[in-house]
C-alpha positions in Angstrom: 27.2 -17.8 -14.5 23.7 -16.8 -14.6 20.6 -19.6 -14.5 19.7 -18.2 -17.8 23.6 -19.3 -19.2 23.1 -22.4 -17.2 20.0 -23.3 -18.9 20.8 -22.6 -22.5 24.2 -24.4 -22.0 21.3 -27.6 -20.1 19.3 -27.1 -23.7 22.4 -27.6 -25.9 23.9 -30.6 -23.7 19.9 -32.1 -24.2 20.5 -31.7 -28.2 23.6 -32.6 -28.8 23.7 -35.8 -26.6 21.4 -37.8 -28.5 21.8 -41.5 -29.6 20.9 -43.5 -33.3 19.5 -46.5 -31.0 19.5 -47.1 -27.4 19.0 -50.6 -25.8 19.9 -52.6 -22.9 23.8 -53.1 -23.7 24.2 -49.4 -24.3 22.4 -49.1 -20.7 24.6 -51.2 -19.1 28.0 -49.8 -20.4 26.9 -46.3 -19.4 25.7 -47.7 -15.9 29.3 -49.4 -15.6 31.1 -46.4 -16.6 28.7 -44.2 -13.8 29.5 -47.0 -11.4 33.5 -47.5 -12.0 33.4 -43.9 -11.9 31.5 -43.7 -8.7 33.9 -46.6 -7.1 37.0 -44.7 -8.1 36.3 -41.7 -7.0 34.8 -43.0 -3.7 31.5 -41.0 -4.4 27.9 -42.6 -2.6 26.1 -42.7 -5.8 22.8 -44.5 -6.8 22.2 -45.0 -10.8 19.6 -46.0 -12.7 18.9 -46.0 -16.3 15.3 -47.1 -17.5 13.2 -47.0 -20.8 10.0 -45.7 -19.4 8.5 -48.6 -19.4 11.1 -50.6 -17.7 14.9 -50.5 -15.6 17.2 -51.3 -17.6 20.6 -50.8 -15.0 20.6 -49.8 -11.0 23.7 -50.0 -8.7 24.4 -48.4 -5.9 27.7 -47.5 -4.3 29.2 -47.3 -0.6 27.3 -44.3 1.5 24.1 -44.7 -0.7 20.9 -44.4 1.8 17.6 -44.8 1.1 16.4 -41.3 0.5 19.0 -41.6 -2.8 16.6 -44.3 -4.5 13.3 -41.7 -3.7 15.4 -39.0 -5.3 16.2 -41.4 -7.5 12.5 -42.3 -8.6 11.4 -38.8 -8.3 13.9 -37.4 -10.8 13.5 -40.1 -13.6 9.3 -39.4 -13.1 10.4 -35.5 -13.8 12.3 -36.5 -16.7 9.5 -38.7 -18.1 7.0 -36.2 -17.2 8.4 -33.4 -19.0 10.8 -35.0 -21.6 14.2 -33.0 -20.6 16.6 -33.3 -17.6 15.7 -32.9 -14.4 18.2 -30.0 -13.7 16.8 -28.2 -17.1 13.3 -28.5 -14.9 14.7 -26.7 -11.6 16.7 -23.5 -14.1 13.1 -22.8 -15.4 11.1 -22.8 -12.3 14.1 -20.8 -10.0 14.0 -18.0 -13.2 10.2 -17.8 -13.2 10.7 -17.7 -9.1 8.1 -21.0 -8.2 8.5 -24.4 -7.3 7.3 -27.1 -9.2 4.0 -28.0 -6.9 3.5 -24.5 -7.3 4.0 -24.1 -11.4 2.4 -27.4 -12.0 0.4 -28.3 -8.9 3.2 -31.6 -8.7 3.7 -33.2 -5.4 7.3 -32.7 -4.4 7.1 -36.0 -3.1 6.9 -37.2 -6.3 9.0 -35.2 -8.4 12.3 -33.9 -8.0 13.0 -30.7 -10.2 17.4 -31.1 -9.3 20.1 -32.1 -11.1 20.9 -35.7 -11.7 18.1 -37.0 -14.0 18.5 -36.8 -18.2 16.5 -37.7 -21.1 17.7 -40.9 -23.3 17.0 -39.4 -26.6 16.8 -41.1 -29.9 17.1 -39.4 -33.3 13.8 -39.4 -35.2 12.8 -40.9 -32.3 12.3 -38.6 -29.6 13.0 -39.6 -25.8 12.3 -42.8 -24.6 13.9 -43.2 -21.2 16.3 -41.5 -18.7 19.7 -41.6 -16.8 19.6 -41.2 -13.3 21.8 -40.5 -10.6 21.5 -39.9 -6.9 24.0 -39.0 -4.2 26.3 -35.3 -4.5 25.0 -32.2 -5.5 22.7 -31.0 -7.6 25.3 -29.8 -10.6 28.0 -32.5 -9.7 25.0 -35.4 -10.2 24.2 -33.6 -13.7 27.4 -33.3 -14.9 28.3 -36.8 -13.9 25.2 -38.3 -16.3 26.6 -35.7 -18.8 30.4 -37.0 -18.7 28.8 -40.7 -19.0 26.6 -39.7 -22.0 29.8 -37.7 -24.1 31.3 -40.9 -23.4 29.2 -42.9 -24.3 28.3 -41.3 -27.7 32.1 -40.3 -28.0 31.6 -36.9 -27.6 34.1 -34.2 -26.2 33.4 -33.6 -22.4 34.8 -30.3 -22.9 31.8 -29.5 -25.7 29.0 -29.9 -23.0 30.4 -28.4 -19.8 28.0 -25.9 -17.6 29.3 -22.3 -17.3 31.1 -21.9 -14.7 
């Protein structure tokens, strides 16, 4: 797997998981599913789901410290900032080699260019809020949003998976 696979395969998960309406039931099931998930698995895991304007689900699991609600914050500010996921953000700075305070003169202390943050996308719409997650990896905190959001719109997992 290269970053440039990984991002086109980021790009197609960002089109092809995108909802007719969004509000604050559909936030809470997908927050539930994260968290039941999270509890099941016994994985330390902060979530939050927000229009941009507001938070619309948090919970956090057993192990969660506090850095996980900064990362947390910072990734859903990178996902509003630049209207795509979080991990889409890091791909395109690591294959033009720079960081983001560097590319965009953004305090790293304020945004987090890693996996775990996505883009709540409405059709004709455009995107209006994110999904956030905080507590593994990079890849395993993206791909756990991902697995929520095919769920959620009852999409095949196996359609949006990251090269591997």
């Amino acid at each position: 797997m290269t970053l440039a696979q990984n991002l086109g395969a980021i790009i197609a998960q960002e089109k092809g998981l995108v909802f007719s309406s969004f509000d604050e039931n559909i936030a809470w099931k997908i927050g539930c599913m994260l968290h039941e998930r999270a509890v099941t698995e016994t994985l330390p895991l902060a979530i939050d789901i927000r229009f941009f304007d507001r938070q619309l689900f948090f919970a956090a699991t057993h192990g969660v410290v506090a850095d996980n609600h900064d990362w947390v914050r910072r990734k859903a500010r990178t996902v509003q900032r630049f209207l795509c996921s979080s991990y889409r953000v890091a791909h395109e700075l690591a294959l033009e080699e720079t960081n983001i305070e560097q590319r965009y003169f953004l305090s790293p202390v304020e945004y987090a260019a890693c996996g775990g943050g996505f883009p709540i996308t409405i059709r004709n719409v455009g995107v209006i809020g994110s999904v956030v997650v905080s507590g593994l990896p990079d890849r395993r905190d993206h791909e756990l949003v991902v697995d929520a959001l095919c769920d959620a719109l009852g999409k095949a997992r196996a359609d949006f998976l990251l090269p591997t």
